[in-house]
N, C-alpha and C positions, 0 to 999 in steps of 0.2 A: 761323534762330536758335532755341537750345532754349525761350526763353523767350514766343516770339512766333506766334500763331497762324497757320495760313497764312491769306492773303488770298480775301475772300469766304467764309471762316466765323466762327464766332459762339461764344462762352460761352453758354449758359444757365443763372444760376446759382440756387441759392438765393432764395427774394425775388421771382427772376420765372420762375422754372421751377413756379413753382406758378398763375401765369396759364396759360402752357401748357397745365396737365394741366384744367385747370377749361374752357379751348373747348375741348383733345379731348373730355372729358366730355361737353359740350354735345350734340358732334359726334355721339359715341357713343349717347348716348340716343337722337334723333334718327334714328339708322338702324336701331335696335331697334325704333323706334315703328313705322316703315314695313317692317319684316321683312327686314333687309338681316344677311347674317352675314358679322363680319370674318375678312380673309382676312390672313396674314404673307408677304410673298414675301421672297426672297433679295435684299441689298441690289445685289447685282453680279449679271448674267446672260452668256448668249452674245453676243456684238457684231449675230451674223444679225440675231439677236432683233428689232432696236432698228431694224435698216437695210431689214429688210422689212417690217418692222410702223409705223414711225414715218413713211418715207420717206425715200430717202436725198437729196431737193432741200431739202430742212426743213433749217432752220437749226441744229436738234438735232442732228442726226443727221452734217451736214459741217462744224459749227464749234463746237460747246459738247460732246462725250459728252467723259467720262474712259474712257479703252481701253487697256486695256497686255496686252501675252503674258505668262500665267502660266508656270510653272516647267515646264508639261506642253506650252507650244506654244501650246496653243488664245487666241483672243482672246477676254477679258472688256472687259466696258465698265458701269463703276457706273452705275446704273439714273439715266436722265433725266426719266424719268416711268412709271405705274405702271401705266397700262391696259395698255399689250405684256405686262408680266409678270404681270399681272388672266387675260390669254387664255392665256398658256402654260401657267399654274396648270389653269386652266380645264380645258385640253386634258391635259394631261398627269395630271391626276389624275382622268380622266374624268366628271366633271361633268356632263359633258353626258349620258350614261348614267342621270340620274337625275333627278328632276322638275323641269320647268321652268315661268317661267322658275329662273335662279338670279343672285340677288341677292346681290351683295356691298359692303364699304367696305373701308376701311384707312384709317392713319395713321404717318406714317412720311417719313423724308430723304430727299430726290433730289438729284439732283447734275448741273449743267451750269456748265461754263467761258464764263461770263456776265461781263458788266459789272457788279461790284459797286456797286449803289445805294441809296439808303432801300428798305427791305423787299424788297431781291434782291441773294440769296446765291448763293456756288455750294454750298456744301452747303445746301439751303433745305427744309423740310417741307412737304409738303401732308396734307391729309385729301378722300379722296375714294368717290367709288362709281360700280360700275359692274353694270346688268343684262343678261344673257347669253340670246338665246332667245324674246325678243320681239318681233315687227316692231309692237305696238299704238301709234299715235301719240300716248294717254292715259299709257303710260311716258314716253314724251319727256316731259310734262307731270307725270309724279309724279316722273322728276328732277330736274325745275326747282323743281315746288316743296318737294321736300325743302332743295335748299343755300339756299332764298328765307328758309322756315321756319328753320332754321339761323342764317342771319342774323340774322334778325326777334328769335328768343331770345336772343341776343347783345347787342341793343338798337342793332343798327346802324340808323342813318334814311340817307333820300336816294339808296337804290337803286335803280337803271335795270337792269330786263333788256331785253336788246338781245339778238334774233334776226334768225337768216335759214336759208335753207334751203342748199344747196352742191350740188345734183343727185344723183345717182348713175353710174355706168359707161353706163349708156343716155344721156342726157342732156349730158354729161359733155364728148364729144367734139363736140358745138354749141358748147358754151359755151368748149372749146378753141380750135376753128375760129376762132370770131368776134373771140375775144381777141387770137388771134395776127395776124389781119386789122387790126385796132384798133392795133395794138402794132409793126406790121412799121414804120412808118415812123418811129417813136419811139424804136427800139433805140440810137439814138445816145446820145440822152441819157438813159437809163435806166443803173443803177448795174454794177459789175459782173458780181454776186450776178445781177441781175435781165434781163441779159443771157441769162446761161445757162439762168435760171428761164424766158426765151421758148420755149428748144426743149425744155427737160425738163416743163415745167408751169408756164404763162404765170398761172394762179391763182394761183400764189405771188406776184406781183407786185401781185396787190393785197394785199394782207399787206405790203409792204416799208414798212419805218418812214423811209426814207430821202427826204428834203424831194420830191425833184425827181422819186424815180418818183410819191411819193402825186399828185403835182400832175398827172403824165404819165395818171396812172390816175383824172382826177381825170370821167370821161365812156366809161370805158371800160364794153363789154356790162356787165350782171351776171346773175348766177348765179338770179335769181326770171324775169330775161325767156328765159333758154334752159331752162327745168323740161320734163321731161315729164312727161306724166298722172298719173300714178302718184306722182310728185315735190311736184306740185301739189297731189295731193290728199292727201298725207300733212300736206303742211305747211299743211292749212287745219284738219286736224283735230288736227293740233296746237297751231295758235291757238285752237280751239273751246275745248279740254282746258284751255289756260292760261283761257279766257273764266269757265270754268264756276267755275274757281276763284278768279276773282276776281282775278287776279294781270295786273296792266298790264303792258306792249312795246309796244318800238319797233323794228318790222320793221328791221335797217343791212341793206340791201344791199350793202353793201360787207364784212360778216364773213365771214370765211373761216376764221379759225381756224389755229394755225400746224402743222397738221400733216396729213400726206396721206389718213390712214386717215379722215378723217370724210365723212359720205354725209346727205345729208335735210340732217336739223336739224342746227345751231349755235348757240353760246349765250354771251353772256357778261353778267357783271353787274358792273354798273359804279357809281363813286359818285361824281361826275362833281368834290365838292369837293376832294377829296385831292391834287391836284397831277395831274403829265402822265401818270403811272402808271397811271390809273383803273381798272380792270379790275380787282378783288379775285378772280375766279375764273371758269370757262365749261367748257362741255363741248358735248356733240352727239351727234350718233347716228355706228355704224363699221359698217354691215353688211357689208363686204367684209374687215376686220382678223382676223375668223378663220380665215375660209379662206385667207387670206395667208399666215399663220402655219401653215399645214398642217391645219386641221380642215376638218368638214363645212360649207357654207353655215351659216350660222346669224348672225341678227341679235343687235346689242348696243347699247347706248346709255347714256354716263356723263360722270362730270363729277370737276374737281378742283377745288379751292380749296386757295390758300395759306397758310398758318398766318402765316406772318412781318407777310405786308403784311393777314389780319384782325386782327390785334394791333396793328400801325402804326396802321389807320383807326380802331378803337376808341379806342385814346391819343388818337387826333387829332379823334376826336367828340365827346370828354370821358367815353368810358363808363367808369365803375368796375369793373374788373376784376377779383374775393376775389383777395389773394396769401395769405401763410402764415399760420396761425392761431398764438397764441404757444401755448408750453407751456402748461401745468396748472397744471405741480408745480415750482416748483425749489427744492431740498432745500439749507440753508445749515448749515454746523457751525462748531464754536466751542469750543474745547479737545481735551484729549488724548482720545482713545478715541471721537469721536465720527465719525470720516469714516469708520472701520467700518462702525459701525452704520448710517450715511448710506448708505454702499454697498449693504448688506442693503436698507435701506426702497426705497429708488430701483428697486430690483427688482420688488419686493414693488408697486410702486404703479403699476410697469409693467405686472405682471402682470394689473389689475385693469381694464385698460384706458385708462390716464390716461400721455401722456405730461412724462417728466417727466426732471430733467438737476440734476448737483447742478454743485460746482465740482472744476476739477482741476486750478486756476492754484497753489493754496496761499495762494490771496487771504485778507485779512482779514476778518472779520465785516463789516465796516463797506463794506467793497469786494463781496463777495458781494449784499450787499443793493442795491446802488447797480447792479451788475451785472443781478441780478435784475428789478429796475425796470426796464431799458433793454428787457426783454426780453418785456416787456409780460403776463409770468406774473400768473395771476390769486391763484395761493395762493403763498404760500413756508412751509417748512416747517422750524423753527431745532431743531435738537439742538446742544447745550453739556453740559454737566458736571452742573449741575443737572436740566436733563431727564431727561441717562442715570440719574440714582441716583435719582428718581423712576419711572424705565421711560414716560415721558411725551413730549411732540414739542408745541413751541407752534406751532398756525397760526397764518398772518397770511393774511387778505383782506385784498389789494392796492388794491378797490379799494371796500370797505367800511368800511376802518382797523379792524376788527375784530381779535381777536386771543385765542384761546384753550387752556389746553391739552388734548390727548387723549393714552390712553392710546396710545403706543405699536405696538401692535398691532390699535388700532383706526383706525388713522392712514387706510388705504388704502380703509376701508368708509368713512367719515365723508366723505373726499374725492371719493369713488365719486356717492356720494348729492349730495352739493352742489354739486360742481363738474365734472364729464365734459361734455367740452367739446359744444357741437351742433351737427353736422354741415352744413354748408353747403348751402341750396336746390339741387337740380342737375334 
């Protein structure tokens, strides 16, 4: 229907599109403080992109991407998430050619054919970041506690980070082995999905939200008992890094994270009051997603968080969130020859840096000002008949009941001076 949005997206309108831009803000500052520079990528990419880089047993990748053939043949698929095209950028624009590591964010819509629920869409936002170039296990910890810090300014309380480590390609096929040893005689009652996930990457089954695999996986190896050395001792100096900074975890053995490219570290942080959903955001280390994707070796490690469900928790924490600020200025007239000159000032006060809005209903005086009020304007500004043949403008303070007249042409310096509005702590 032309009137009707599709299913699993959202308005953002007016009112509360300016919560929005106030956590990007946050966001934004926050990766500036830490020397992170944002990056734009294409909302749609190559389909490869997403099925080499993401994995093609991930739930992304064989049951949520949007993919269609464009007019040229080739397959697109609107972006499901933003680290794939974080490294393509990377590679493609040589990046890597130039000092490392390289640090980046963004913000910005993804999109996957999901179950619409409180705080998940299929067109949904994240803000995220990701470092390119670094194997230090002190990054893993200054990306934790970047999105920690993020939050913490936001005034979220009651979050849990929850780590684990997930091996790497050494390690990797132990912790396969053992799984699929643990698993071979449970294949019956495991779900479809996780059926196929025994021969393609029996990992993913612990990840399966589905009652009876979690229950089936509820003793199976994990991922800290098959580490190798290197594995091991990445992920204690990663716990050190979070120690030094003061920042609490709780080792889950059981995280895995839903997608293939992650190596080492995993991470997610959770607020355990919010309902079944908990997870507001997580990320991990990917040292093998580059050269997946066609580059040289090279280590990376990042995270996402979602916009929608930090807005849901906040509402649901009771945190006050600035929405719009009102006008200035609204400019009211009252006889003939005055909505001219209304026109002219309302420029003139815009120019000055004061926003400001007269009327364009053809309302009455009496309705303008009732209008005015609703809109929480701190001055209004009345030309009538008498003002013009004074060359004069009465303000009113809305909320001082004050009320004076000035000349005309000094309308916009006088309001300049007392009332420009002040800018929101960010």
């Amino acid at each position: 229907m032309l009137t009707t949005r599709p299913r699993g997206t959202n308005d953002i309108l007016p009112g509360e599109v300016e919560k929005w831009r106030w956590v990007e803000d946050q966001f934004r500052r926050v990766c500036v403080e830490y020397c992170y520079g944002e990056v734009r990528t294409p909302v749609f990419e190559h389909t490869e992109l997403f099925q080499r880089g993401v994995g093609d047993t991930t739930d992304i990748v064989s049951k949520e991407m949007y993919t269609f053939v464009d007019r040229g043949g080739r397959s697109i698929t609107l972006r499901p998430e933003n680290t794939a095209p974080a490294v393509r950028a990377y590679l493609e624009n040589k990046l890597y050619a130039g000092p490392q590591p390289v640090k980046l964010f963004y913000i910005g819509p993804m999109f996957r054919y999901d179950r619409p629920q409180a705080g998940r869409f299929r067109q949904f936002h994240q803000v995220g970041a990701e470092v390119f170039g670094a194997d230090d296990p002190y990054v893993d910890a200054e990306v934790v506690a970047m999105a920690m810090n993020f939050y913490k300014d936001l005034g979220l309380k009651n979050l849990e980070l929850h780590i684990n480590s997930v091996g790497c390609p050494e390690c990797r096929p132990v912790l396969r082995r053992e799984l699929k040893k643990y698993f071979q005689p449970l294949t019956g009652i495991l779900c479809r999905d996780c059926q196929e996930r025994f021969e393609k990457n029996p990992l993913r089954i612990l990840d399966c939200k589905v009652e009876r695999c979690s229950e089936a996986g509820r003793n199976a190896p994990t991922t800290i008992e098959c580490l190798c050395a290197n594995c091991s001792d990445h992920f204690s100096q990663f716990k050190k890094g979070l120690e030094l900074l003061n920042l609490p975890y709780i080792v889950d053995r059981r995280l895995v994270r839903g997608l293939d490219y992650y190596t080492h570290t995993a991470f997610e942080i959770m607020v355990p009051d919010i309902g079944a959903q908990s997870s507001i955001g997580g990320g991990g280390r990917y040292n093998g997603l580059i050269e997946t994707c066609g580059g040289p070796p090279t280590p990376g490690v990042g995270f996402a968080l979602g916009t929608e469900r930090i807005i849901l928790t906040m509402e649901r924490q009771e945190i006050k969130i600035p929405g719009a600020l009102p006008p200035d200025v609204f400019v009211v007239t009252a006889g003939q020859g005055a909505d001219a000159e209304a026109f002219k000032l309302l420029f003139s006060l815009r120019s000055s840096g004061l926003s400001a809005d007269k009327d364009y209903m053809g309302r009455s005086m009496k309705a303008q000002m009732k209008y005015a009020g609703k809109t929480g304007v701190r001055f209004v500004v009345i030309l009538g008949e008498e003002e013009l043949a004074n060359g004069t403008a009465q303000v009113r303070d809305m909320g001082a009941c004050i009320q004076e007249a000035i000349k005309l042409d000094e309308v916009a310096q006088y309001l300049t001076g007392r009332g420009k509005k002040k800018s929101r702590k960010s």
